[in-house]
BAVEX-584457 format. One record per residue: residue in one letter; chain; y, x, z negated of N, C-alpha, C, CB in turn; residue number from 1. Coordinates in steps of 0.02 Angstrom, whole numbers, plus 50000, padded with zeros to 5 digits. Glycine has a CB too. Example, Ala and Ser with C-alpha at 12.3 -4.5 7.8 and 13.67 -1.06 7.14 Angstrom:
REM residues 2
[site "a", "A", [49716, 50660, 49610], [49775, 50615, 49610], [49835, 50660, 49610], [49776, 50565, 49548], 1],
[site "s", "A", [49888, 50642, 49646], [49947, 50684, 49643], [50002, 50645, 49606], [49970, 50704, 49714], 2],
END
This chain:
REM residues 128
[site "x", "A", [54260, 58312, 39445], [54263, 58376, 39480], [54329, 58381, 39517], [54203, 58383, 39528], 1],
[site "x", "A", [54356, 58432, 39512], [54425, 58462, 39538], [54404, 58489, 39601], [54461, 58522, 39491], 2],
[site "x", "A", [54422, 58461, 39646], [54426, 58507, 39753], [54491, 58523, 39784], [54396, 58444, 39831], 3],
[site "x", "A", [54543, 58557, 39769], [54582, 58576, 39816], [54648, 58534, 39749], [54560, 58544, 39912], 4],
[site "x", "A", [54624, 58533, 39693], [54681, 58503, 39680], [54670, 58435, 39649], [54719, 58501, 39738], 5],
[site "x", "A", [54627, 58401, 39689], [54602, 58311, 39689], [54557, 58308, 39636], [54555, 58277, 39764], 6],
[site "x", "A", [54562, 58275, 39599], [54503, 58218, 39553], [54455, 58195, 39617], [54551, 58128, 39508], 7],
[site "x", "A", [54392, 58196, 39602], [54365, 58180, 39650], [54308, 58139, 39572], [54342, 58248, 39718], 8],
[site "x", "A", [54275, 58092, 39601], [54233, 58055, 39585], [54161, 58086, 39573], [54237, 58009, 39628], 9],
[site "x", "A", [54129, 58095, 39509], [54068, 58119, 39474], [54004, 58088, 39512], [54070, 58096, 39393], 10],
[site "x", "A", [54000, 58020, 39505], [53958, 57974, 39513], [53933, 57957, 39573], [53978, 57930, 39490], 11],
[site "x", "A", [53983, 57964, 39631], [53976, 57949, 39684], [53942, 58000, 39739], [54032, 57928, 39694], 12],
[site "x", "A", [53920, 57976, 39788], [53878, 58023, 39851], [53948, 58068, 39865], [53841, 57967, 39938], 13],
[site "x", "A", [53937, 58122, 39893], [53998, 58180, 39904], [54041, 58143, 39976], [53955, 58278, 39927], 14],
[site "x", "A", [53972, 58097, 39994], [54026, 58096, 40072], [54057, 58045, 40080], [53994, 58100, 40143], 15],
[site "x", "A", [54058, 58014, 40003], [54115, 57955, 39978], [54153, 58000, 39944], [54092, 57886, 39927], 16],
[site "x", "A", [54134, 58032, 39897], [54189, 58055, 39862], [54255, 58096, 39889], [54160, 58089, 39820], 17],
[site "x", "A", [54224, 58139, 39952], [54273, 58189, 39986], [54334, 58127, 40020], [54225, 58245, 40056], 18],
[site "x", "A", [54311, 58049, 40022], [54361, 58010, 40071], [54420, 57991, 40006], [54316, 57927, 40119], 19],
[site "x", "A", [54419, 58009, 39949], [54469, 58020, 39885], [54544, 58050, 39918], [54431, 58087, 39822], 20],
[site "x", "A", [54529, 58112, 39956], [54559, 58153, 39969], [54599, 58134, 40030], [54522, 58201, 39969], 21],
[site "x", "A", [54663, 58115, 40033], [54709, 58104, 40073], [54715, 58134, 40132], [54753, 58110, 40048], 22],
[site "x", "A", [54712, 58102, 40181], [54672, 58131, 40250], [54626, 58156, 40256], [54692, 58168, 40283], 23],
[site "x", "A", [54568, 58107, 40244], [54489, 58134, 40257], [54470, 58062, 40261], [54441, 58188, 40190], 24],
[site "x", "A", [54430, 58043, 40302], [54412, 57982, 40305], [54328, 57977, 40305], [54447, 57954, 40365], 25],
[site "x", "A", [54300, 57931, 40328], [54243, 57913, 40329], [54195, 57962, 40392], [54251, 57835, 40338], 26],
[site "x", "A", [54242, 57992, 40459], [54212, 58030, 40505], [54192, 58102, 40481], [54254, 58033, 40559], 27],
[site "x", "A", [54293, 58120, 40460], [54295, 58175, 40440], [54250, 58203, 40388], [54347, 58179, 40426], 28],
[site "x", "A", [54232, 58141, 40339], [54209, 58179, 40270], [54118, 58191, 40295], [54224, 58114, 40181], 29],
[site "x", "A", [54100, 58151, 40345], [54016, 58178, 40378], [54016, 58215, 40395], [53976, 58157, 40423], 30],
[site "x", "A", [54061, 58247, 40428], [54074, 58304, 40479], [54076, 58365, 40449], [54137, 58298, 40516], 31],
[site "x", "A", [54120, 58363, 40376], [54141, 58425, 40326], [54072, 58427, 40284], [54219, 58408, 40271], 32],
[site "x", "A", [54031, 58374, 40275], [53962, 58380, 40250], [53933, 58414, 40277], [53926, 58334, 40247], 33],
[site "x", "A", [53905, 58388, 40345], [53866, 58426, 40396], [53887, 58485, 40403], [53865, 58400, 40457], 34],
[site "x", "A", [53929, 58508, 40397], [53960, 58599, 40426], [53916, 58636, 40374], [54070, 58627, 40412], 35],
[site "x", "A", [53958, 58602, 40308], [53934, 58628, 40231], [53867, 58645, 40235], [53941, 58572, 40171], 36],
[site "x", "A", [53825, 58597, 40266], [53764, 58598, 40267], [53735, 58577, 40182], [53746, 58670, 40298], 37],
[site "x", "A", [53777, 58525, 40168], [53751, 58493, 40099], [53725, 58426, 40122], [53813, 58484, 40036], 38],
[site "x", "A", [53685, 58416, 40080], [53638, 58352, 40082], [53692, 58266, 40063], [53565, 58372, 40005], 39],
[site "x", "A", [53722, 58245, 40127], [53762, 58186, 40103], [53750, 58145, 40046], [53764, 58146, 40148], 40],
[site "x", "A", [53696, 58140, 40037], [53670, 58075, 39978], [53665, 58118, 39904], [53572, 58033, 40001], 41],
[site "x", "A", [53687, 58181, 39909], [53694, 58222, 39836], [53748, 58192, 39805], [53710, 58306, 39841], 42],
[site "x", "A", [53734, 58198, 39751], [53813, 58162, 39716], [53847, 58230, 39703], [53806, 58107, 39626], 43],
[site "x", "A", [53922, 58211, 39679], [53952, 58260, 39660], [53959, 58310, 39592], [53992, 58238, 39673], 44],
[site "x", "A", [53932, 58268, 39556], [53914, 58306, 39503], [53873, 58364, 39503], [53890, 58271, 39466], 45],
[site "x", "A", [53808, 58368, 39552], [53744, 58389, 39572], [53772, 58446, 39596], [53700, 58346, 39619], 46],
[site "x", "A", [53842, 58462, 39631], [53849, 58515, 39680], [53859, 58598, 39644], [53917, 58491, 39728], 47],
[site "x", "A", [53833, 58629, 39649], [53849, 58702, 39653], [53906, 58728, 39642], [53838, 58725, 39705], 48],
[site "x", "A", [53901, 58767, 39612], [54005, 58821, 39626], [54018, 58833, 39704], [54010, 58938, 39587], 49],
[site "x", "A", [53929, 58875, 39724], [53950, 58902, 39799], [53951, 58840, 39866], [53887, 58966, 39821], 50],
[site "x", "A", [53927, 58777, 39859], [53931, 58724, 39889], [54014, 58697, 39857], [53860, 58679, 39874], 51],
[site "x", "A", [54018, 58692, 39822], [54076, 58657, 39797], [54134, 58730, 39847], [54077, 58648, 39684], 52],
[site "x", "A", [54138, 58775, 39828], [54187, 58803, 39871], [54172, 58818, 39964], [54200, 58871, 39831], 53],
[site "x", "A", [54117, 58799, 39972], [54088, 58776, 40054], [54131, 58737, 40071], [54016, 58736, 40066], 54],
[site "x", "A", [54140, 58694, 40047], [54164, 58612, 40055], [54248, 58647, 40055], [54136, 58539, 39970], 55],
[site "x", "A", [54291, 58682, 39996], [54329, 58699, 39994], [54358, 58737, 40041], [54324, 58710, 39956], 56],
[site "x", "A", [54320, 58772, 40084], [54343, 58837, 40122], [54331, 58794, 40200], [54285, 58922, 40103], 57],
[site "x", "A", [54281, 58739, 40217], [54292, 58701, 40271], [54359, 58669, 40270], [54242, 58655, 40279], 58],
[site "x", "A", [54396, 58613, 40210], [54432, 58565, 40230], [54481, 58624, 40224], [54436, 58492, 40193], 59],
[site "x", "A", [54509, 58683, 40194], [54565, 58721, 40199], [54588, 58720, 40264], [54556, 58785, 40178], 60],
[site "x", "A", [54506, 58764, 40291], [54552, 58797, 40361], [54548, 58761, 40413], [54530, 58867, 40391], 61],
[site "x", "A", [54513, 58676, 40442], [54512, 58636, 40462], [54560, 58579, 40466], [54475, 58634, 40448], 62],
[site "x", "A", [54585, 58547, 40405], [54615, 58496, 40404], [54671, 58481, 40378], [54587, 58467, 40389], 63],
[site "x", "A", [54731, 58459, 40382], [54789, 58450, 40333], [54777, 58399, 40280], [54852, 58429, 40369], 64],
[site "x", "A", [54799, 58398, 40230], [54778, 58350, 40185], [54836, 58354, 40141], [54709, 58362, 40152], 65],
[site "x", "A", [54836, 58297, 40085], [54882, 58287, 40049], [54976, 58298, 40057], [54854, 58318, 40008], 66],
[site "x", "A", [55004, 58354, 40046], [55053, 58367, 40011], [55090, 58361, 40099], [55049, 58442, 39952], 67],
[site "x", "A", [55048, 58416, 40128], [55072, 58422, 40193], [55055, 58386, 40254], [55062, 58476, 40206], 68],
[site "x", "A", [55014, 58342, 40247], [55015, 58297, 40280], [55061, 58229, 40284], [54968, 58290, 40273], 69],
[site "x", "A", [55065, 58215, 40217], [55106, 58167, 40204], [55182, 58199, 40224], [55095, 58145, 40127], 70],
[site "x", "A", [55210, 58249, 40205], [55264, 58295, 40229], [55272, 58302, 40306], [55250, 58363, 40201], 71],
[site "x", "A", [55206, 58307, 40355], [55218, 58283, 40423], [55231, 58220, 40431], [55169, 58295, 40462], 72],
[site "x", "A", [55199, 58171, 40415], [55205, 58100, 40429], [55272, 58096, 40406], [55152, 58050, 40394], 73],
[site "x", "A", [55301, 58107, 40343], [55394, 58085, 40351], [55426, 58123, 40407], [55448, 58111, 40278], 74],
[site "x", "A", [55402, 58170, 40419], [55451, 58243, 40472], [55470, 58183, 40541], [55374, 58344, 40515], 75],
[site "x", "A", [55386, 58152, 40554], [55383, 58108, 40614], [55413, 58068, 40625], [55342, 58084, 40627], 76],
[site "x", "A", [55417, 58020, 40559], [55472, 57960, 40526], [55530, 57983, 40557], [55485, 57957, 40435], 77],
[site "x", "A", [55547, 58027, 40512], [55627, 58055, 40520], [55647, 58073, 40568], [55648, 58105, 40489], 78],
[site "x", "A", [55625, 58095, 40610], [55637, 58124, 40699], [55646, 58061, 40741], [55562, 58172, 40738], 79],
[site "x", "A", [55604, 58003, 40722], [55620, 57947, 40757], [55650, 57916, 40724], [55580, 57914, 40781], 80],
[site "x", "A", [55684, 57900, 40678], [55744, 57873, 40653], [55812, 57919, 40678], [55736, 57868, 40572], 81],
[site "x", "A", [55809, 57988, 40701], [55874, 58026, 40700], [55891, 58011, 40768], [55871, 58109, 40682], 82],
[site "x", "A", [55829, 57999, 40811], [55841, 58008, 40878], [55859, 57931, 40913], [55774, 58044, 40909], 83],
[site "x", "A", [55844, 57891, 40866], [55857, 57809, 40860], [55828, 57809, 40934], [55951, 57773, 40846], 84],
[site "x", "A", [55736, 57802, 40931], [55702, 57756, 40978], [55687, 57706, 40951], [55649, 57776, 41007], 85],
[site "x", "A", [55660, 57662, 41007], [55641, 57611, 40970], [55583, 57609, 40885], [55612, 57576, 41029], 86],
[site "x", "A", [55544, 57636, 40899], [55482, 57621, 40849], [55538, 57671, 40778], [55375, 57669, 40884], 87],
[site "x", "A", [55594, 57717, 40778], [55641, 57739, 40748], [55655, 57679, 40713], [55689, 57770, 40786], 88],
[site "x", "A", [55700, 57644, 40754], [55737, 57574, 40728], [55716, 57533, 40699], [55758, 57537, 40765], 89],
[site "x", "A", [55648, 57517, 40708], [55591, 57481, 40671], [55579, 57502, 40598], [55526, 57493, 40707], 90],
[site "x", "A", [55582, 57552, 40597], [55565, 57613, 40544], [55631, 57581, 40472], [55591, 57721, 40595], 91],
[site "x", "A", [55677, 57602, 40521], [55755, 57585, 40480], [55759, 57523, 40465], [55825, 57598, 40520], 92],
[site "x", "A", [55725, 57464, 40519], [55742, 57403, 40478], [55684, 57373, 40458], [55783, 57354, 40512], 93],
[site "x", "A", [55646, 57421, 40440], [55577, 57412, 40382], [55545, 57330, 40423], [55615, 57395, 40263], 94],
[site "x", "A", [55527, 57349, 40475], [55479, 57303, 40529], [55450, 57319, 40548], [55488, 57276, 40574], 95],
[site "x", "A", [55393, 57298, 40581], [55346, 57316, 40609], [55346, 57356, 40669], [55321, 57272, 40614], 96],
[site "x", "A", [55314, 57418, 40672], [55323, 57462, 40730], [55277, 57462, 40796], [55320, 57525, 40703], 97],
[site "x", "A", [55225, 57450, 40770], [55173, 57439, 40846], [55158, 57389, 40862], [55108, 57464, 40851], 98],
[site "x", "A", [55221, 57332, 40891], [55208, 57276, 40928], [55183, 57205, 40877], [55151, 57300, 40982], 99],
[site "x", "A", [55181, 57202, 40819], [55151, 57153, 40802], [55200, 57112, 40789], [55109, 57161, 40759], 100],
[site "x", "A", [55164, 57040, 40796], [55224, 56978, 40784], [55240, 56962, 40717], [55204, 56908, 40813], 101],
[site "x", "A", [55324, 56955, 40710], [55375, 56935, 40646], [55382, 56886, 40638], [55434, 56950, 40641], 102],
[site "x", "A", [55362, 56831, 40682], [55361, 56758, 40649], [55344, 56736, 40599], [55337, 56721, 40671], 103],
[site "x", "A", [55257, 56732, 40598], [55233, 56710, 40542], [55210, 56769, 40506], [55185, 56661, 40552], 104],
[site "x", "A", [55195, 56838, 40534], [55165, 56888, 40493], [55224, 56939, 40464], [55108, 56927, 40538], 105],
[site "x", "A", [55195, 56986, 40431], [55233, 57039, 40398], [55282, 57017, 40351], [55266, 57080, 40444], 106],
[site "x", "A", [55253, 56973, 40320], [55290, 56970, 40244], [55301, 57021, 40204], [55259, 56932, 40201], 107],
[site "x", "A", [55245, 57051, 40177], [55251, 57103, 40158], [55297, 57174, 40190], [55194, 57107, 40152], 108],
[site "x", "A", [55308, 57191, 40263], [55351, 57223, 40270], [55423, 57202, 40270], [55335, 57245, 40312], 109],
[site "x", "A", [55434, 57132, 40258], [55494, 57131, 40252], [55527, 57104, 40182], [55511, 57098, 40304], 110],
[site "x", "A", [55484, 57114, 40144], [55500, 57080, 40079], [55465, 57003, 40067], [55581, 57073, 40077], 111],
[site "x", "A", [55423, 56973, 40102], [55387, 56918, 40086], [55459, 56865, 40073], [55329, 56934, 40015], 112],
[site "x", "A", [55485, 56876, 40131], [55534, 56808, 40113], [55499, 56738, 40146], [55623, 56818, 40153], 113],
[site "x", "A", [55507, 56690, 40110], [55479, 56619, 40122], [55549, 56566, 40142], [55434, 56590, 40043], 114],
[site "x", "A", [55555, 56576, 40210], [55604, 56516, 40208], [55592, 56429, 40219], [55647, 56535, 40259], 115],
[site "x", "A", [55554, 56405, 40201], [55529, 56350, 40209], [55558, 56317, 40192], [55485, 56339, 40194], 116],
[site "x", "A", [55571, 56247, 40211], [55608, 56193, 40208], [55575, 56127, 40170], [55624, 56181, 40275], 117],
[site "x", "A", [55590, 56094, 40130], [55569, 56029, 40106], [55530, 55978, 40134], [55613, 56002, 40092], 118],
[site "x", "A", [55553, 55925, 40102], [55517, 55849, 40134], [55557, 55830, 40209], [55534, 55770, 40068], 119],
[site "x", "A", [55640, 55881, 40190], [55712, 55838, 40224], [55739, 55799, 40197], [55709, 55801, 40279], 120],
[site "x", "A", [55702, 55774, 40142], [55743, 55732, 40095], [55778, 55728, 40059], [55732, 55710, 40073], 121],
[site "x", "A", [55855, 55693, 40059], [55903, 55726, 40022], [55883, 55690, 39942], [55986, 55710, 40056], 122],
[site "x", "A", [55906, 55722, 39878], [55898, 55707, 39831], [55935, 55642, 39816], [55906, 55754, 39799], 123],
[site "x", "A", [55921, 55578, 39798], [55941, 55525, 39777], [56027, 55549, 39721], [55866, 55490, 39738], 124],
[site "x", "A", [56081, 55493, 39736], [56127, 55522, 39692], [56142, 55520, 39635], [56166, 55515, 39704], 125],
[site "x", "A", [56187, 55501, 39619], [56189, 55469, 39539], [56144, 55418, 39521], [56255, 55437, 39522], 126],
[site "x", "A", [56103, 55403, 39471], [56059, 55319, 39462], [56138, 55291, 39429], [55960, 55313, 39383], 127],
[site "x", "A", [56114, 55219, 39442], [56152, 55161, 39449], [56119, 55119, 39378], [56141, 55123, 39532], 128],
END
C-alpha cells in the first residue's frame, strides 16, 4: 500500500507500518491511529480508501515527514557549521556532537580506525 508517497508494509499492524514513514515513530504513529479512530491491531491491507486517506489527511496537516524533514535537519546542520559553534565543528570534523567519548567509542563516526599496537616486538633480522 502507497501513503503519502511511502511503500508501507501489507502484512503488518498499521501502527507498525505507519513507523516505515520517516518521521513517525512509535508515539507518533498511536497517536495518528487514535485520531483516525482506526483499530491499531488492523493490518494494513484490511484498511479502507476512506480510512486509508484519514490516516493521510492527519499526518499531512500534523507532521513533517520525509523530503522536508530531512531538508530541515540539513538546514540545521548547515546553520551550525556556517556559524562555526561548537556542535557546528563537530559536524565538520565528522565527531561526535552531544558529548560522547572519542577514546574508545565512535569508530564508526570516524571511519573505524584501529590504531593498535603489537606484541612491541621487533621482528627478528636476517636468520643466520
Amino acid at each position: 500500500m502507497r501513503l503519502l508517497g511511502i511503500i508501507i508494509p501489507d502484512e503488518k499492524r498499521i501502527e507498525v507500518a505507519l513507523r516505515y514513514i520517516y518521521g513517525i515513530g512509535e508515539t507518533a504513529a498511536q497517536k495518528i491511529v487514535r485520531d483516525a479512530g482506526i483499530d491499531p491491531n488492523k493490518r494494513t491491507k484490511t484498511l479502507s480508501l476512506e480510512e486509508a486517506n484519514r490516516l493521510k489527511e492527519i499526518i499531512e496537516k500534523n507532521y513533517k515527514i520525509e523530503g522536508d524533514l530531512r531538508r530541515e535537519i540539513t538546514g540545521n546542520i548547515k546553520r551550525l557549521k556556517d556559524i562555526k559553534s561548537y556542535r557546528g565543528m563537530r559536524h565538520i570534523r565528522r565527531l561526535p556532537s552531544h558529548g560522547q567519548s572519542t577514546k574508545r567509542n565512535s569508530r564508526t563516526v570516524r571511519g573505524n580506525v584501529r590504531k593498535s599496537v603489537g606484541s612491541g616486538r621487533k621482528p627478528a633480522g636476517q636468520k643466520t
